[in-house]
Kinemage of the C-alpha trace (Angstrom):
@kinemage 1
@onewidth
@group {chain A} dominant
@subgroup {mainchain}
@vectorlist {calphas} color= white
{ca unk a 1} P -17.871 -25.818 4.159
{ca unk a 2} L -18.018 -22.002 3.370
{ca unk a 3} L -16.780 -19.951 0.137
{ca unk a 4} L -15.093 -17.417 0.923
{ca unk a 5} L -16.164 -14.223 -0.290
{ca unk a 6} L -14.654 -10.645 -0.303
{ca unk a 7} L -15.921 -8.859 2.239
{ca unk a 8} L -14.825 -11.053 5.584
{ca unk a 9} L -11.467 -9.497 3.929
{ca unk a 10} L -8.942 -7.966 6.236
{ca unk a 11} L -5.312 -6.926 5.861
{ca unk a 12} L -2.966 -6.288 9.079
{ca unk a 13} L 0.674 -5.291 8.785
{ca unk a 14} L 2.755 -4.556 11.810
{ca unk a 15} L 0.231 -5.189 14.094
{ca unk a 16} L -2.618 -3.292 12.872
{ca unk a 17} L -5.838 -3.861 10.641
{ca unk a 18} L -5.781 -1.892 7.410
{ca unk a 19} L -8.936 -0.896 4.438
{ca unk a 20} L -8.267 -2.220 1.496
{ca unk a 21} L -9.958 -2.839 -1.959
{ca unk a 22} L -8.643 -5.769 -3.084
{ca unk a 23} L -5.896 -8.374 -2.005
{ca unk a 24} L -4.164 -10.636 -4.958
{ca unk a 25} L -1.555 -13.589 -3.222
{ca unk a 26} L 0.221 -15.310 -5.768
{ca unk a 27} L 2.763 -18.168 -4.800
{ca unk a 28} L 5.639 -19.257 -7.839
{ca unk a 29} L 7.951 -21.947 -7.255
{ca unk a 30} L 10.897 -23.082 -8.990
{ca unk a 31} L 11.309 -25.883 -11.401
{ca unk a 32} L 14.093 -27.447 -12.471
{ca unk a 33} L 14.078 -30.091 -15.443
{ca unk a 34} L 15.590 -33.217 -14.090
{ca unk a 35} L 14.914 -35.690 -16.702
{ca unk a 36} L 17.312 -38.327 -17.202
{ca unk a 37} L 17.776 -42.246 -17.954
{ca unk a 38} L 15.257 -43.109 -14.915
{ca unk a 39} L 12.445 -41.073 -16.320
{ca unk a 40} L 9.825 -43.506 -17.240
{ca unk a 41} L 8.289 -44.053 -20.530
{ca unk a 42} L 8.201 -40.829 -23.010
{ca unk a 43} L 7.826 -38.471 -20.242
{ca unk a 44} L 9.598 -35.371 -18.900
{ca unk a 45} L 10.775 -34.884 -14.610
{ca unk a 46} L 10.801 -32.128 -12.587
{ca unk a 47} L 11.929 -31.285 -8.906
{ca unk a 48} L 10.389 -28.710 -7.169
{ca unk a 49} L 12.844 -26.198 -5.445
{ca unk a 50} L 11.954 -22.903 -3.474
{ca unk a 51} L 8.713 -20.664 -3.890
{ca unk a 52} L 8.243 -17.237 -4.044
{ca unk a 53} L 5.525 -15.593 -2.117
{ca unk a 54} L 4.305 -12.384 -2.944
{ca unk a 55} L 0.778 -10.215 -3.152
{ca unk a 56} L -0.657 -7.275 -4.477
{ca unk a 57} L -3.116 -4.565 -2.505
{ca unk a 58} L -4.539 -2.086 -3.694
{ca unk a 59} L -6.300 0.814 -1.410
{ca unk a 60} L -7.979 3.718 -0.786
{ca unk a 61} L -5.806 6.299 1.252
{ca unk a 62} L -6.760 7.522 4.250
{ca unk a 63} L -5.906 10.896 6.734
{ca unk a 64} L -4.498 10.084 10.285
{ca unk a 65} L -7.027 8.086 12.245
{ca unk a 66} L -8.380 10.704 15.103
{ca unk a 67} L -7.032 11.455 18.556
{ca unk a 68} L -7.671 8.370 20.860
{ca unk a 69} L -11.005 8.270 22.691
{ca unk a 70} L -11.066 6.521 26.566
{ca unk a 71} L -14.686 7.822 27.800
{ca unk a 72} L -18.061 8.296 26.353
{ca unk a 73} L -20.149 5.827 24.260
{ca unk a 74} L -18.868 5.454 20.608
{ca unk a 75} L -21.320 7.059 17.538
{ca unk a 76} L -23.327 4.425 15.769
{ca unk a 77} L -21.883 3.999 12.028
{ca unk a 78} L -18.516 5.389 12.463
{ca unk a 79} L -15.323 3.019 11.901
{ca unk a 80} L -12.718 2.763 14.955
{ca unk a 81} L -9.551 0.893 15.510
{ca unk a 82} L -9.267 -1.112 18.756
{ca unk a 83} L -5.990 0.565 20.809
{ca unk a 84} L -6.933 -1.271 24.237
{ca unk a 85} L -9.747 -4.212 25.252
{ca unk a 86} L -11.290 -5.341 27.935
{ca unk a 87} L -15.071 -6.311 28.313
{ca unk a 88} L -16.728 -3.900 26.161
{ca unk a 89} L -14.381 -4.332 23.383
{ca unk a 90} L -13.424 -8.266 24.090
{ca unk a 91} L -14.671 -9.580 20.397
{ca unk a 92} L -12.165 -7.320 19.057
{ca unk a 93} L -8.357 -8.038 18.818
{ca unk a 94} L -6.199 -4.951 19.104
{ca unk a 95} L -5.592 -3.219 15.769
{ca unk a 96} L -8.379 -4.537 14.553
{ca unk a 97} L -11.354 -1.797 12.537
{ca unk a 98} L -14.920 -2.523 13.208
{ca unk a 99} L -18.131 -0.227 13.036
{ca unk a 100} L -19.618 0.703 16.598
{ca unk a 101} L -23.328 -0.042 17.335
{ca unk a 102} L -23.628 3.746 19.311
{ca unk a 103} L -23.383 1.274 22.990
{ca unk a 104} L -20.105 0.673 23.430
{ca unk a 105} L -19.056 2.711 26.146
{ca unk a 106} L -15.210 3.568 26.170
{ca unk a 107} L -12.994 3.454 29.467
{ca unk a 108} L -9.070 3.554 30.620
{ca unk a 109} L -9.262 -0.447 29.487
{ca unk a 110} L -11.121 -0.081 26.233
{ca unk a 111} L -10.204 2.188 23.958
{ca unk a 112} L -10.045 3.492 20.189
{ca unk a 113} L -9.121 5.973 17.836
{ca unk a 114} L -11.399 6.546 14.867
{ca unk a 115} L -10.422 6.086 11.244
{ca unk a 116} L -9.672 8.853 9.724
{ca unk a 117} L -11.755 10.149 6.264
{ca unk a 118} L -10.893 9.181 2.799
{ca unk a 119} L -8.443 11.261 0.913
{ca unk a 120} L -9.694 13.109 -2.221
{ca unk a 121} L -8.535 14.935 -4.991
{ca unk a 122} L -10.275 18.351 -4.516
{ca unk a 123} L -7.471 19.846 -1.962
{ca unk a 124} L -4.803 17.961 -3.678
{ca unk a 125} L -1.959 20.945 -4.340
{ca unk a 126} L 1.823 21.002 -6.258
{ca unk a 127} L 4.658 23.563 -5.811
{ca unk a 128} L 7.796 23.987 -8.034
{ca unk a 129} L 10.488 26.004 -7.174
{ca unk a 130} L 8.120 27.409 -4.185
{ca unk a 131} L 5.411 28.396 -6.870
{ca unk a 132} L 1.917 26.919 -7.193
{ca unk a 133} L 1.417 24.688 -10.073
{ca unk a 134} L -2.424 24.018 -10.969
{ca unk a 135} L -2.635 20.174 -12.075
{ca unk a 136} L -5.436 17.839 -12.760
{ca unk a 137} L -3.688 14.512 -11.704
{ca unk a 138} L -1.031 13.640 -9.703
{ca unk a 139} L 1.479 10.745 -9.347
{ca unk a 140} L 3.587 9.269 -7.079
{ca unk a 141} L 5.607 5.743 -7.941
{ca unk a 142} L 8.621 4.576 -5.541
{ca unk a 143} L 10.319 0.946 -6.472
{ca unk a 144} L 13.227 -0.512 -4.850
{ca unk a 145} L 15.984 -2.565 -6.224
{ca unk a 146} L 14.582 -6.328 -5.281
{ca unk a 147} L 17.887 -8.558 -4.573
{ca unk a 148} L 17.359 -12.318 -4.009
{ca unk a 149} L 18.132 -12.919 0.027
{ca unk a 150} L 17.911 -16.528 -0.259
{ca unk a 151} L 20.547 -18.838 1.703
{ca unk a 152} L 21.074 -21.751 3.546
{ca unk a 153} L 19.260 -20.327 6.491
{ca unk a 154} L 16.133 -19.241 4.817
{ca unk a 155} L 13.573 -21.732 5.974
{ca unk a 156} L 11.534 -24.252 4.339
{ca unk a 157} L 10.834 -23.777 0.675
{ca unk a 158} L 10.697 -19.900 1.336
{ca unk a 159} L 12.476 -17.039 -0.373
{ca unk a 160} L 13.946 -13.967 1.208
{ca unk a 161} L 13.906 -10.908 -0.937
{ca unk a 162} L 16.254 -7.994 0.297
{ca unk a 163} L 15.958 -4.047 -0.545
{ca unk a 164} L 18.524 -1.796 -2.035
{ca unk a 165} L 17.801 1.515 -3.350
{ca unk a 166} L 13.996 2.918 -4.436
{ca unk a 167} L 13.939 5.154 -7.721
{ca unk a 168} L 11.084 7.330 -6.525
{ca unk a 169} L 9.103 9.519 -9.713
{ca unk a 170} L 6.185 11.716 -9.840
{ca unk a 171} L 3.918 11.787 -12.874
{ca unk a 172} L 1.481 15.034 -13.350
{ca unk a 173} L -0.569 16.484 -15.540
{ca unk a 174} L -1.861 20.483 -15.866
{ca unk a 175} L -4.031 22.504 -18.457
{ca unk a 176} L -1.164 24.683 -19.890
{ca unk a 177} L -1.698 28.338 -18.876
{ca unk a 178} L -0.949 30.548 -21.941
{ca unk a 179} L 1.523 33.387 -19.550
{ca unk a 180} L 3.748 30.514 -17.536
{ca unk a 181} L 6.172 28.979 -18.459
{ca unk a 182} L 6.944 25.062 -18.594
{ca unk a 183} L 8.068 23.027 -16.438
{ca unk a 184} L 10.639 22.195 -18.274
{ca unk a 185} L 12.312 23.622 -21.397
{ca unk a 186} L 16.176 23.003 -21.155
{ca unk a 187} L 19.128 22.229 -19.363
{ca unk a 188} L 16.574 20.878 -16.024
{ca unk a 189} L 17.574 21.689 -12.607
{ca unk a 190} L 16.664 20.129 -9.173
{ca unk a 191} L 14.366 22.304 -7.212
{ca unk a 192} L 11.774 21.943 -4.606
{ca unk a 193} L 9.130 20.144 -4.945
{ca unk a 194} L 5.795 19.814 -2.647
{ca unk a 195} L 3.195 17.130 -3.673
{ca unk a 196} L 0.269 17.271 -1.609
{ca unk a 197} L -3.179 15.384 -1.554
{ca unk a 198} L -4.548 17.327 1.809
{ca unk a 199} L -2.621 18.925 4.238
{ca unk a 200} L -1.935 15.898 6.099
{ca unk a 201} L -0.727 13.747 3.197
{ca unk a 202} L 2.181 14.728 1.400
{ca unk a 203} L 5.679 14.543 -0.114
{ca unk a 204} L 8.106 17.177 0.169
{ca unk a 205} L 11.635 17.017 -1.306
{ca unk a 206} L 13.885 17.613 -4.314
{ca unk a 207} L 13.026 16.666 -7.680
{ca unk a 208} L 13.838 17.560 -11.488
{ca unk a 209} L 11.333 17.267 -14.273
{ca unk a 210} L 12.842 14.507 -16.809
{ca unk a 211} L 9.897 14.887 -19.527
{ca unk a 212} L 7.676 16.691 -21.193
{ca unk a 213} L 4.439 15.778 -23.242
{ca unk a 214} L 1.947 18.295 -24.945
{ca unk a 215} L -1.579 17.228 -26.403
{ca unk a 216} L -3.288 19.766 -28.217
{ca unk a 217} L -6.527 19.148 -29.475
{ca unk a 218} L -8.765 21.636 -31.909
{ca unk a 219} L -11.783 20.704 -29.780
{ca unk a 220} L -10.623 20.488 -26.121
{ca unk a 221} L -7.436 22.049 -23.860
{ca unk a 222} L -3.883 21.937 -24.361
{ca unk a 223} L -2.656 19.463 -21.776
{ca unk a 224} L 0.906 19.146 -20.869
{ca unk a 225} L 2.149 15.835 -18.997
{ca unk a 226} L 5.126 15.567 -17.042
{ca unk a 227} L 7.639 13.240 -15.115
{ca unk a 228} L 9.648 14.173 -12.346
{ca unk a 229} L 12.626 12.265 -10.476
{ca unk a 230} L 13.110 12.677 -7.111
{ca unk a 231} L 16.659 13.337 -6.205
{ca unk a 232} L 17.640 11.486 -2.781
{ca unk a 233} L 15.372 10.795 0.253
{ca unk a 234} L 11.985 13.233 -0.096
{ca unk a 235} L 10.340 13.467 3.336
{ca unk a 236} L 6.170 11.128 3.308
{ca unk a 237} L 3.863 12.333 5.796
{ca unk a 238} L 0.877 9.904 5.672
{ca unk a 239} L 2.077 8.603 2.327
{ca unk a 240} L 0.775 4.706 2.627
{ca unk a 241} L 2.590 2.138 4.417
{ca unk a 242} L 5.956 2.304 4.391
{ca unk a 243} L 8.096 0.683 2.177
{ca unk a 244} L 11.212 -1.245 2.206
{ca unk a 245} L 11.194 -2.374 5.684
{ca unk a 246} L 10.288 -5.917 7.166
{ca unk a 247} L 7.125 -6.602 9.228
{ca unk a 248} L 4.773 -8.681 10.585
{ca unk a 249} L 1.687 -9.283 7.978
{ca unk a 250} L -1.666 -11.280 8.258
{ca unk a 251} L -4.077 -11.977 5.516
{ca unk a 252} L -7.430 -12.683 7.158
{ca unk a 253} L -10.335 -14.371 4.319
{ca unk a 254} L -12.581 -15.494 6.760
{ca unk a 255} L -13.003 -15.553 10.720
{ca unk a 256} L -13.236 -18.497 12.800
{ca unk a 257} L -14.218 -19.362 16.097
{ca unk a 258} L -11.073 -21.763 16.782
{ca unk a 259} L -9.028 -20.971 13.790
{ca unk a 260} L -8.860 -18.375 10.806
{ca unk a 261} L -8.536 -18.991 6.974
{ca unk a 262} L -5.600 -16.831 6.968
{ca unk a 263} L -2.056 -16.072 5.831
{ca unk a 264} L 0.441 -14.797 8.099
{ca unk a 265} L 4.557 -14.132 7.966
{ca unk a 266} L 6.893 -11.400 7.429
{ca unk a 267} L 7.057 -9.536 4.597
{ca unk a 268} L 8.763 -6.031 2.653
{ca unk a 269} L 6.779 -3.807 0.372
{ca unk a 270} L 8.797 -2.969 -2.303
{ca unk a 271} L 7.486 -0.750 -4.336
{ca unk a 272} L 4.049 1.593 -4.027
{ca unk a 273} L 1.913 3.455 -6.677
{ca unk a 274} L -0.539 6.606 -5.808
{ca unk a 275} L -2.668 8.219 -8.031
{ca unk a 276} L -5.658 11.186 -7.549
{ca unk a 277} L -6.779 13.456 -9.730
{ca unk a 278} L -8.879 16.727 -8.385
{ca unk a 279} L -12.118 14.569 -9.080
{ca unk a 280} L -11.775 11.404 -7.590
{ca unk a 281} L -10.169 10.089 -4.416
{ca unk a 282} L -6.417 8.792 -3.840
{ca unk a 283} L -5.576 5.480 -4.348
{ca unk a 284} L -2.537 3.346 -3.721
{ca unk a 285} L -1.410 -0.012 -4.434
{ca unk a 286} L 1.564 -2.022 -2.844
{ca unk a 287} L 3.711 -4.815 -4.522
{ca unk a 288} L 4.456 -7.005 -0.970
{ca unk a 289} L 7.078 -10.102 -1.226
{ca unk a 290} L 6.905 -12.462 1.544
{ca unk a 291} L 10.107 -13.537 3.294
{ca unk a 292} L 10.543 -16.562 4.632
{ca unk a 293} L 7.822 -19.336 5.618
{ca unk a 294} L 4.267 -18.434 5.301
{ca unk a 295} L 1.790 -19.984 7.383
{ca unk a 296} L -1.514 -20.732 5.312
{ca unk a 297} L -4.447 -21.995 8.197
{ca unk a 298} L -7.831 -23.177 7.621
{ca unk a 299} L -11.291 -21.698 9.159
{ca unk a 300} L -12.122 -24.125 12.386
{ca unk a 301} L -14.710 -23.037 14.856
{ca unk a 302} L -14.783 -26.108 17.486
């Protein structure tokens, strides 16, 4: 019998395999006290009612995996994604991200697209009122209302968690520039806003600047930090997974021959966090509640 260890890792939603750093499932049921006179002895009862399933990923973004390849042999080293299979690419489920050997030879029955490179901070860009805005980091946090969906259909000892509205903010912070004005100073209005990390991942919309903090050191810069809500629906182009929607989801710990050690349901992400700054690279994380049963399998391989 195996540990399981990190790197046999892999996280699929809606059908396809995803990178991630780290995956955190966490299962909380409720307890009701239900002591009374047939409680034996000095002791305290409880029943066990409903359990609520939930995890927490947290990832490195990504640009838009490449154009899909059907001919030629793949390049040894570089990461694909499986989009058809047939004999060349039969130890591979569709979806799923592996790292070619340079043999594999593609054809109209086995074919991929290549993962696309790592988002970093060092094209990362903001506009305000249709003016360029130098920053140092950048922010983006979206949460949605969480309402309980739980009824007499939900099955087994499952919750259901529903989705109302997201509060979306963006957090940033600049070197203050000695000729331009703030961001903010009084009465705030809504104006256009463009957040992006490259030119293919981005968020475009309406937003107005809520606050305004100022450090000012004698031995270093002036920084100024600010928050910004988004007003409405702002328009995510290859801005994580999306959010607030129901899909298919599989937690994979370890392969089997027979069987996986895996998790696997439907779930919503409700709320998503990205941060970058101009030296580092973009990271997200996801808050993901389960609805409904989860099925939890063992590793078998005969």
């Amino acid at each position: 019998m195996g540990k399981v260890v990190g790197k046999d890792l892999e996280f699929w939603f809606d059908g396809i395999e995803h990178p991630v750093v780290s995956v955190s499932p966490a299962t909380e049921f409720d307890t009701e006290d239900t002591t009374d006179t047939a409680t034996p002895g000095d002791g305290k009862d409880f029943e066990v009612i409903r359990g609520a399933r939930s995890f927490n990923i947290e990832a490195i973004m990504y640009e838009p995996a490449g154009a899909e390849i059907n001919t030629g042999t793949l390049v040894a080293g570089v990461r694909y994604r499986v989009t058809a299979k047939d004999t060349v690419l039969a130890a591979y489920d569709v979806g799923q991200l592996f790292e070619a050997a340079g043999t594999e030879v593609m054809s109209a029955t086995d074919k991929v697209v290549p993962l696309g490179a790592k988002v970093t901070g060092k094209a990362m860009s903001f506009e305000f009122d249709s003016s360029p805005y130098p920053v140092r980091e950048l922010g983006f946090n979206l949460a949605y209302d969480e309402l309980d969906g739980t009824d007499s259909e939900t099955t087994g000892d499952a919750k259901e968690t529903e989705v109302s509205r997201a509060e979306r903010e963006t957090t940033l912070s600049a070197i203050m520039r000695d000729e331009d004005a703030d961001l903010l100073s009084s009465n705030p209005t809504a104006e256009d806003v463009a957040l992006e990390l490259s030119a293919t991942t981005k968020v475009e919309g309406t937003a107005i600047v809520t606050t305004k903090n100022i450090t000012n050191p004698t031995t270093g810069f002036a920084e100024v930090n600010y928050s910004l809500k988004w007003k409405g629906v702002p328009t995510e182009t290859n801005f994580g997974l999306a959010a607030g929607v129901q899909k298919a989801f599989k937690l994979i710990f370890k392969r089997g021959v027979v069987t996986n050690k895996e998790y696997t349901g439907n779930a919503v992400i409700t709320a998503k966090s990205v941060s970058c700054n101009v030296s580092g690279v973009a990271r997200i994380t996801y808050t993901v509640r389960v609805n409904g049963a989860q099925t939890e399998n063992v590793k078998t391989d005969a």
